[in-house]
C-alpha positions as MATLAB code, in Angstrom:
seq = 'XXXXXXXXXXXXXXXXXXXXXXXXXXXXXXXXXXXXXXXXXXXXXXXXXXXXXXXXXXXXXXXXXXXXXXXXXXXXXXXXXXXXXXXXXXXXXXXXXXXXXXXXXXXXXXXXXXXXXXXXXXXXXXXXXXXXXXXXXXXXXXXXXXXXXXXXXXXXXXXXXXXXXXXXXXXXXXXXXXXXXXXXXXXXXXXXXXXXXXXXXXXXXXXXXXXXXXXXXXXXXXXXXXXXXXXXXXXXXXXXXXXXXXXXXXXXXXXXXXXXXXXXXXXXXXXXXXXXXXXXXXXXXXXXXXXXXXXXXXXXXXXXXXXXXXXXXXXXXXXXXXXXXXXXXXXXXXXXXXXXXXXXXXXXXXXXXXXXXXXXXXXXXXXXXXXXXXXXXXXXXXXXXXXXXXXXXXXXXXXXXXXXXXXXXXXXXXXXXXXXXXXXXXXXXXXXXXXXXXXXXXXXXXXXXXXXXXXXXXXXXXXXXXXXXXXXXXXXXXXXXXXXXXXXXXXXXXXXXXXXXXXXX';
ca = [
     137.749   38.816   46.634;
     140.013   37.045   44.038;
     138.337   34.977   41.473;
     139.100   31.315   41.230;
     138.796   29.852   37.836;
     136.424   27.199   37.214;
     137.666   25.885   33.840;
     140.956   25.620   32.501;
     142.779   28.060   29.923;
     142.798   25.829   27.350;
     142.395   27.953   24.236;
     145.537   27.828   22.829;
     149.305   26.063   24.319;
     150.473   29.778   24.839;
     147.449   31.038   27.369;
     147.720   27.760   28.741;
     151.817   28.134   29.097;
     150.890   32.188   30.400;
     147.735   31.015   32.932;
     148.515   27.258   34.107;
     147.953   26.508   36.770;
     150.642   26.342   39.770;
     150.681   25.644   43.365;
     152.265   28.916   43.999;
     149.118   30.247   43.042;
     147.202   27.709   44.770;
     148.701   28.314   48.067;
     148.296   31.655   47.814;
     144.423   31.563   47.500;
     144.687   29.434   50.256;
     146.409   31.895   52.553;
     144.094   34.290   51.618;
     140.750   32.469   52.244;
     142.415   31.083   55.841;
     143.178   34.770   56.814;
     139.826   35.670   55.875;
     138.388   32.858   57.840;
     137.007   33.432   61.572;
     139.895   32.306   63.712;
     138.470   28.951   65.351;
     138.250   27.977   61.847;
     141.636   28.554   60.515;
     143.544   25.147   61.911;
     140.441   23.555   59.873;
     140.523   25.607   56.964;
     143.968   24.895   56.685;
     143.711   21.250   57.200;
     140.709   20.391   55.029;
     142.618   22.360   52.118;
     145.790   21.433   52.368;
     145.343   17.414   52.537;
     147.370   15.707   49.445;
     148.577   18.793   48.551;
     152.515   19.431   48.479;
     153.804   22.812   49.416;
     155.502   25.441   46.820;
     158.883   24.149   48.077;
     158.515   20.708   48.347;
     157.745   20.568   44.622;
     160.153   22.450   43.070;
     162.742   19.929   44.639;
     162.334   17.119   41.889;
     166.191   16.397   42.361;
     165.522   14.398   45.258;
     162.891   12.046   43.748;
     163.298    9.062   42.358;
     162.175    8.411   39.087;
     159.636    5.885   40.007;
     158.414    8.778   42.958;
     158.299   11.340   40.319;
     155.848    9.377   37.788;
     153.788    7.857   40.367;
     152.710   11.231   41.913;
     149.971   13.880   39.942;
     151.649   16.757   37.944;
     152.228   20.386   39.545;
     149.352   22.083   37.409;
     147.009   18.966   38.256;
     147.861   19.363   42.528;
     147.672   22.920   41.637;
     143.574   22.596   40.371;
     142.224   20.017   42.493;
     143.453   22.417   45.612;
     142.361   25.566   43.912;
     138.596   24.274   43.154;
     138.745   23.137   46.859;
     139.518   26.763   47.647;
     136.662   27.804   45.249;
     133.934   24.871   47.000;
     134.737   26.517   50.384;
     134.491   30.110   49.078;
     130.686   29.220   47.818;
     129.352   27.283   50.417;
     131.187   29.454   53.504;
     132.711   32.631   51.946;
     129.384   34.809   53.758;
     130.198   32.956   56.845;
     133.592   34.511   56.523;
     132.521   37.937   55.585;
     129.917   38.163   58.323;
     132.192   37.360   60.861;
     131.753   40.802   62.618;
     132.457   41.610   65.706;
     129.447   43.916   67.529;
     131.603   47.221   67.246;
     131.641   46.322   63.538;
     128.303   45.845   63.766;
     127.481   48.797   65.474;
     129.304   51.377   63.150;
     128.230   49.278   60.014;
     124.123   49.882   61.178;
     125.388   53.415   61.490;
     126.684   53.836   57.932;
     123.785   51.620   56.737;
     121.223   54.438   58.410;
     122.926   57.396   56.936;
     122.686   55.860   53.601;
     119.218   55.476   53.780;
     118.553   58.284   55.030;
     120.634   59.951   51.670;
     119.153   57.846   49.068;
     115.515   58.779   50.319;
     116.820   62.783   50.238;
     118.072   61.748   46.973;
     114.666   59.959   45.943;
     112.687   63.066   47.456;
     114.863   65.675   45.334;
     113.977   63.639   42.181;
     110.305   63.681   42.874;
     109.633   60.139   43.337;
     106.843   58.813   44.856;
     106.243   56.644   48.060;
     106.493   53.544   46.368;
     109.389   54.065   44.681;
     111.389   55.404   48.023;
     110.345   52.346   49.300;
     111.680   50.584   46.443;
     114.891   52.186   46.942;
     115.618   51.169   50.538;
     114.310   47.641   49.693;
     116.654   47.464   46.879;
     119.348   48.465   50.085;
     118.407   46.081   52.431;
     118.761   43.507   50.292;
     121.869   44.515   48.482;
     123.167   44.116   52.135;
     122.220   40.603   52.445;
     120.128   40.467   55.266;
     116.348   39.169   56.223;
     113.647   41.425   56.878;
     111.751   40.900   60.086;
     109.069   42.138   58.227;
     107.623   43.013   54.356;
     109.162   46.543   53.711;
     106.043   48.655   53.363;
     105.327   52.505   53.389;
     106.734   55.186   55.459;
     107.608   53.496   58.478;
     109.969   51.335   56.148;
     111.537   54.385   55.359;
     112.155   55.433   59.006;
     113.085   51.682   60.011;
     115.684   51.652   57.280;
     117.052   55.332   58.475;
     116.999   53.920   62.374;
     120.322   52.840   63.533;
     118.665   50.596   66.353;
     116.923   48.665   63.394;
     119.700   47.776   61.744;
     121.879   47.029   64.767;
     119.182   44.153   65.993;
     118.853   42.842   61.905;
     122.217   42.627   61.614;
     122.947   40.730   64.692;
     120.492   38.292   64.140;
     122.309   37.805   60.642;
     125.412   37.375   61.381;
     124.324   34.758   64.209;
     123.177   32.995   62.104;
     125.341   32.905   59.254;
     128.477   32.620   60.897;
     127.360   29.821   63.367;
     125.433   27.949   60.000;
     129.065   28.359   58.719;
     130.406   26.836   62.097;
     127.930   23.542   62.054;
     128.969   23.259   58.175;
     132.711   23.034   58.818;
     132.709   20.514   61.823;
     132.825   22.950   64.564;
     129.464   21.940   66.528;
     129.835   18.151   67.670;
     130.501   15.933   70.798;
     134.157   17.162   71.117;
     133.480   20.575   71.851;
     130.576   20.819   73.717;
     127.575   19.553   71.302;
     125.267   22.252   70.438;
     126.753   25.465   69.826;
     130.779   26.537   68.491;
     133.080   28.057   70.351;
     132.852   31.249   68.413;
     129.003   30.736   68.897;
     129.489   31.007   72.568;
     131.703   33.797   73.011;
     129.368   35.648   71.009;
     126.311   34.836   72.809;
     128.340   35.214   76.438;
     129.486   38.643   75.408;
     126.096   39.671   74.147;
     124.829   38.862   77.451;
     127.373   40.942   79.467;
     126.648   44.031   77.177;
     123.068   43.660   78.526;
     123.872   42.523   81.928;
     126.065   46.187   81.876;
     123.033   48.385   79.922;
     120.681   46.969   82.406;
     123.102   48.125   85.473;
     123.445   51.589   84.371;
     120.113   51.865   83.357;
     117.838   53.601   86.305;
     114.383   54.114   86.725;
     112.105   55.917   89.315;
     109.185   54.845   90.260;
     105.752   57.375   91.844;
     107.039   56.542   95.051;
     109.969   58.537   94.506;
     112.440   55.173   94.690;
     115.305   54.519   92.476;
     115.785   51.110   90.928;
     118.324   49.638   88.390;
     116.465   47.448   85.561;
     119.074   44.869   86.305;
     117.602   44.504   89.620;
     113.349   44.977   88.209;
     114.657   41.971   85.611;
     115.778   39.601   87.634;
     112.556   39.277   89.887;
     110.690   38.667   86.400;
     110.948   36.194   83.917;
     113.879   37.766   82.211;
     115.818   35.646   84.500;
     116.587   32.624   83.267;
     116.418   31.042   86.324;
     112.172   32.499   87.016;
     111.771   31.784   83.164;
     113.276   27.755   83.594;
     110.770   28.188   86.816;
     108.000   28.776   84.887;
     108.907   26.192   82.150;
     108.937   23.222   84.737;
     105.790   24.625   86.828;
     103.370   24.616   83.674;
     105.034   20.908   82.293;
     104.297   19.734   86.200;
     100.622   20.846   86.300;
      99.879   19.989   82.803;
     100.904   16.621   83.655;
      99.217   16.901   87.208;
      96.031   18.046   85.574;
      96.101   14.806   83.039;
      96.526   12.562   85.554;
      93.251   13.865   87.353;
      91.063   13.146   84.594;
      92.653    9.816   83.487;
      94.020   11.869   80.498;
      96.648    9.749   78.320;
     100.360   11.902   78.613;
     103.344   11.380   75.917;
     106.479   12.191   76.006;
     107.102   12.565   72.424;
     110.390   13.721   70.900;
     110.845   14.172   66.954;
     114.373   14.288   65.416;
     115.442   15.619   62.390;
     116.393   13.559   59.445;
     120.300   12.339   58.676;
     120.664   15.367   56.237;
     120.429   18.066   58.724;
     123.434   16.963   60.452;
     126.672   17.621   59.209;
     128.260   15.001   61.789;
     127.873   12.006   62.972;
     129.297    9.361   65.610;
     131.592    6.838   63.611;
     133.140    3.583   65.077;
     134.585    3.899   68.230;
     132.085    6.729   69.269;
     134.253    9.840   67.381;
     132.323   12.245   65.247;
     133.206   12.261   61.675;
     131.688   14.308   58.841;
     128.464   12.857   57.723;
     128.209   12.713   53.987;
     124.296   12.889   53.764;
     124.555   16.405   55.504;
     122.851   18.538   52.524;
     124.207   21.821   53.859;
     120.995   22.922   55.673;
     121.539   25.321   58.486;
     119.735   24.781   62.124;
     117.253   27.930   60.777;
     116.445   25.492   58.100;
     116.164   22.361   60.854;
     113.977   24.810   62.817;
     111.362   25.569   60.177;
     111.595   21.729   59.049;
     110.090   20.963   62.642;
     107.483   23.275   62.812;
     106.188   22.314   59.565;
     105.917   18.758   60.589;
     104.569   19.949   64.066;
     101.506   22.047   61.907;
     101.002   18.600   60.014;
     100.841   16.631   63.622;
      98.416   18.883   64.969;
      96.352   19.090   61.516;
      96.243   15.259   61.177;
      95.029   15.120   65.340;
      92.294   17.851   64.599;
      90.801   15.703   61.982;
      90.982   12.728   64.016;
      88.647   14.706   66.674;
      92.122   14.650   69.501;
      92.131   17.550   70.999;
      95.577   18.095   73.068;
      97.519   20.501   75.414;
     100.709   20.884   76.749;
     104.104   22.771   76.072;
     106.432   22.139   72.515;
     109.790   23.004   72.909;
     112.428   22.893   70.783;
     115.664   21.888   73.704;
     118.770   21.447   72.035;
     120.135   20.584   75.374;
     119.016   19.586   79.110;
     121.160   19.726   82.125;
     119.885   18.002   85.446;
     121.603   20.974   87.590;
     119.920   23.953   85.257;
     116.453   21.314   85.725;
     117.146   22.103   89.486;
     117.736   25.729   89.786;
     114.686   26.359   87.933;
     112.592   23.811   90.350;
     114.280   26.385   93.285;
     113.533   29.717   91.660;
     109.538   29.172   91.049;
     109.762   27.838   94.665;
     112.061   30.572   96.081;
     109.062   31.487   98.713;
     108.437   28.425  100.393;
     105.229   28.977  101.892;
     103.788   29.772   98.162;
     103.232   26.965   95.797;
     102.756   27.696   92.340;
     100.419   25.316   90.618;
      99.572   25.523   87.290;
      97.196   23.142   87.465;
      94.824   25.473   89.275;
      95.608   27.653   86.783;
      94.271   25.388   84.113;
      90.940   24.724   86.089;
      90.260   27.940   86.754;
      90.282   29.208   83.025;
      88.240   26.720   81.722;
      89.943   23.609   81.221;
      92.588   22.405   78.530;
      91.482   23.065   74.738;
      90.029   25.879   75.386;
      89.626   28.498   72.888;
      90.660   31.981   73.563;
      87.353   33.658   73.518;
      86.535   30.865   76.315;
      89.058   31.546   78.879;
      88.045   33.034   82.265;
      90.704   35.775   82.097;
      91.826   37.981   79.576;
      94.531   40.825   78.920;
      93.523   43.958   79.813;
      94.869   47.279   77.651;
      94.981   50.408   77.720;
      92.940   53.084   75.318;
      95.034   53.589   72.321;
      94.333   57.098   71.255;
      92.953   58.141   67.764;
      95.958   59.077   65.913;
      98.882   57.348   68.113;
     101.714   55.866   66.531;
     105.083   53.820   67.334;
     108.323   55.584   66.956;
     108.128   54.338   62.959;
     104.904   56.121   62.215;
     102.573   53.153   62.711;
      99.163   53.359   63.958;
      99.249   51.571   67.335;
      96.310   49.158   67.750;
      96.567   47.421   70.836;
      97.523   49.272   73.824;
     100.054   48.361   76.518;
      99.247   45.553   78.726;
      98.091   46.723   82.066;
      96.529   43.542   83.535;
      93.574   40.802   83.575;
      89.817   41.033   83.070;
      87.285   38.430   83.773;
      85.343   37.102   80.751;
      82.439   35.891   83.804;
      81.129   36.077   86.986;
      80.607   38.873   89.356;
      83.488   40.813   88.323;
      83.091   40.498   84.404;
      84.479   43.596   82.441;
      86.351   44.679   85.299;
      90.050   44.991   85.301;
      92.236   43.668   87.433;
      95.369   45.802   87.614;
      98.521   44.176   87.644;
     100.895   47.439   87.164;
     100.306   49.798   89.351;
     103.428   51.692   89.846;
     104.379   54.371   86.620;
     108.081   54.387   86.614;
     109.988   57.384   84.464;
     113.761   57.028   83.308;
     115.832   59.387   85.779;
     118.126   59.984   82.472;
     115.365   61.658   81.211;
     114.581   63.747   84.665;
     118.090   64.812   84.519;
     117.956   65.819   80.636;
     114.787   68.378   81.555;
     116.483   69.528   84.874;
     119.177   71.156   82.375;
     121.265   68.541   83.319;
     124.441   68.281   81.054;
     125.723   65.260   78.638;
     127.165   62.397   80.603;
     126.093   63.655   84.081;
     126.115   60.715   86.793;
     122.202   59.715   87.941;
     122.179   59.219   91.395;
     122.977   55.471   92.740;
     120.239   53.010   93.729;
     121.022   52.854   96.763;
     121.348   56.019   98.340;
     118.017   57.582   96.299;
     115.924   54.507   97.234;
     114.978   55.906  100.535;
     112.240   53.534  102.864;
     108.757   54.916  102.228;
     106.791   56.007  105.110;
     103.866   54.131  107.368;
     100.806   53.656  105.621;
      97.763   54.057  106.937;
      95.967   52.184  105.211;
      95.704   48.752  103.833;
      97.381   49.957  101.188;
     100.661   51.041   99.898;
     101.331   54.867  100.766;
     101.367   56.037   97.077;
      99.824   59.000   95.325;
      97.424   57.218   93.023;
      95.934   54.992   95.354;
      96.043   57.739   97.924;
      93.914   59.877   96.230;
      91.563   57.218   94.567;
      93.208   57.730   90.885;
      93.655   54.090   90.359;
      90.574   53.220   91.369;
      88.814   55.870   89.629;
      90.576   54.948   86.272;
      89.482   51.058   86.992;
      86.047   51.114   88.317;
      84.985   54.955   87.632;
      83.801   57.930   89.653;
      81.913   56.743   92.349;
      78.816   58.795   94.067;
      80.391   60.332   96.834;
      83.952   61.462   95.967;
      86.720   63.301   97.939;
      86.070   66.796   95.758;
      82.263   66.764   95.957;
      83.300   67.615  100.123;
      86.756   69.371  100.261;
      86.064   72.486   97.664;
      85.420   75.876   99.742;
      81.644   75.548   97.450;
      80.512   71.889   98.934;
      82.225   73.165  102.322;
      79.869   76.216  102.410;
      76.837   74.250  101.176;
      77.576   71.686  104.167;
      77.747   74.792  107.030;
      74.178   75.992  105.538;
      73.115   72.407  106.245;
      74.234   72.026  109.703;
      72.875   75.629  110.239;
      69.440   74.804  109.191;
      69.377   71.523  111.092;
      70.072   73.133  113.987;
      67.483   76.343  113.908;
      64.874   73.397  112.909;
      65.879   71.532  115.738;
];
């Protein structure tokens, strides 16, 4: 990046004659930092820098002035500063905007050079003898060379193997550039009324596209369940809250029964919404309803909005906690509401119509609003976590995976109530031990998702519950199991039983 200067070369009459400036120079920068720019920025760019100043050409044609045009307007070298200390304003407060302005193949194959570094400066570190703490040094020292945030304090080993993951950095990185380039966005004038309000063009492209990558991994991605039935995660997804549609569902059932569960015990509801301050916003509405740059805007980005709210939110609830008000209900921070989005979500929680959800009940039945954790009628359930297990990073895993509820009281207290009950296993993977080559087709959902057969039981026909596995795992081995009657020894002891019953009778 070419350096702007900030002062003047004003040593001596010949550097100034050698290094004055000129707008020849000046536009120059200019085309450089617009080129650079992300390109629903440019027309701005251009715009905000070029306002008052004349072009190369223009000036160089004194001859056509007149004399009183010519003294009234600034000299070359003094058009020629003011634009280039423009250039140099825009270059500090939204040259990383520019840089970061990836796209996600960029970002891919950067998080791929990024892991192959690491993984040579820790060889490197290793070679030299150093110790732990100073490996970890070294890919801290990386990370943040690279600019970017960590989602957590770089600690150990497993910072090591984070830093030499590709996945890592692919998620880090995409967060960053997010939100650098859309801070950049709000900063220049892109996010107002005129163009949709709450997010930039550039902003929504990126997030659209990001969803269609997913929407496509998802697709491809199969999974088979005990039953022997092929399923696409697309498919598992969207009957679960990674819908948007379930998830708005869910949003506007609990907001309904909180408010249905206030009004049944007189409780006082508020609607309360808290804006930020002037200086969060870099536009405004002027007369006549058009946005126009606000000139309290201090620069802040809407990361820096977000943590400025849930400050004040912590000092809300602090100040009601010493005033002995104890409340409940759902924050949200809504940039936006749409009365048709407000009604698909009201349709997917009530796609079955004969099934209400009522979160009210819901309330009641785990003990009532305030209610501390260890008071609540259900809790998670999770599996044993073996001595010794560890995430793919090399940390100790503490809490296992989630595998249902179990009541806190009441006749069924410390017993779990199993919510998944179906294992499912990638079919990649089945294919990869089958000695199935690179790139080879998994079978389609369709055609390998065969009807399973009668049951005949109350029960699904599946292998666990067929042979009492589930059950055994949730409620133990019973008295009288299937193997204490169906091995050839308890089969033999039975016959000798029936044989002396009879010569007795």
């Amino acid at each position: 990046m070419a350096t702007i200067p900030r002062k003047p070369p004003t040593a001596s009459l010949a550097e100034w004659e050698r290094n004055k400036p000129t707008l020849r120079m000046a536009h120059g920068h200019m085309e450089r930092v617009v080129a650079s720019a992300p390109a629903g920025w440019q027309a701005v760019v251009r715009e905000r820098l070029a306002v008052g100043a004349l072009s190369p050409s223009k000036s160089l044609d004194a001859a056509s002035l007149t004399a009183e045009q010519y003294l009234a307007q600034p000299p070359e070298w003094a058009q020629a500063w003011d634009l280039l200390q423009a250039i140099a304003d825009y270059e500090d407060r939204f040259g990383l905007a520019s840089l970061w302005n990836l796209e996600d193949y960029e970002i891919c194959r950067m998080a791929k050079k990024l892991a192959a570094e690491a993984d040579e400066l820790d060889a490197l570190a290793q070679g030299q003898g150093c110790t732990l703490a100073e490996r970890v040094d070294s890919i801290r020292l990386l990370v943040r060379c690279v600019g970017i945030a960590e989602d957590k304090p770089l600690a150990g080993l497993p910072a090591i193997l984070r830093a030499q993951d590709p996945a890592w950095w692919r998620r880090r990185l995409r967060v960053h550039v997010a939100r650098v380039v859309e801070a950049g966005a709000v900063g220049m004038g892109q996010v107002h009324r005129g163009t949709g309000g709450y997010v930039s063009r550039d902003g929504l492209h990126r997030r659209q596209a990001q969803l269609r990558r997913n929407a496509e991994t998802l697709h491809r991605t199969l999974y088979r369940n005990e039953a022997g039935q092929v399923w696409a995660l697309d498919e598992l997804a969207a009957l679960g809250t990674a819908n948007p549609a379930v998830r708005g569902g869910e949003l506007m059932t609990r907001i309904r029964g909180a408010e249905e569960y206030a009004d049944a015990r007189a409780h006082v509801g508020l609607f309360i919404t808290k804006t930020l301050p002037g200086r969060f916003h870099a536009m405004k509405l002027g007369s006549g309803g058009r946005p126009v740059a606000n000139k309290k805007y201090s620069g802040a980005t809407p990361r820096d909005g977000q943590m400025w709210l849930r400050r004040m939110w912590q000092k809300v609830r602090a100040k009601l906690q010493r005033l002995g008000v104890r409340v409940y209900g759902l924050r949200v921070a809504e940039p936006h509401h749409d009365d048709r989005d407000t009604v698909r979500a009201y349709r997917a929680c009530h796609r079955h119509g004969e099934i209400r959800a009522d979160f009210r009940a819901f309330m009641e039945a785990m003990g009532g609003h305030a209610c501390k954790r260890g008071e609540w009628l259900l809790r998670t359930a999770h599996r044993h976590v073996e001595p010794g297990q560890a995430n793919r990073y090399g940390e100790a895993v503490k809490v296992g995976r989630i595998v249902g509820l179990v009541p806190q009281r009441g006749r069924l207290c410390g017993r779990w109530l199993v919510s998944r009950r179906i294992a499912w296993r990638p079919v990649v993977q089945e294919h990869a031990q089958e000695g199935g080559q690179d790139g080879a087709q998994a079978p389609a959902p369709g055609a390998a998702r065969a009807a399973l057969a009668a049951p005949w039981t109350g029960f699904n026909n599946c292998t666990a519950r067929l042979e009492g596995g589930l059950r055994r795992q949730v409620f133990g081995r019973g008295d009288h199991e299937k193997e204490d009657w169906c091995t050839p020894q308890a089969l033999a002891q039975f016959r000798a039983m029936q044989t002396q019953e009879a010569w007795h009778g």
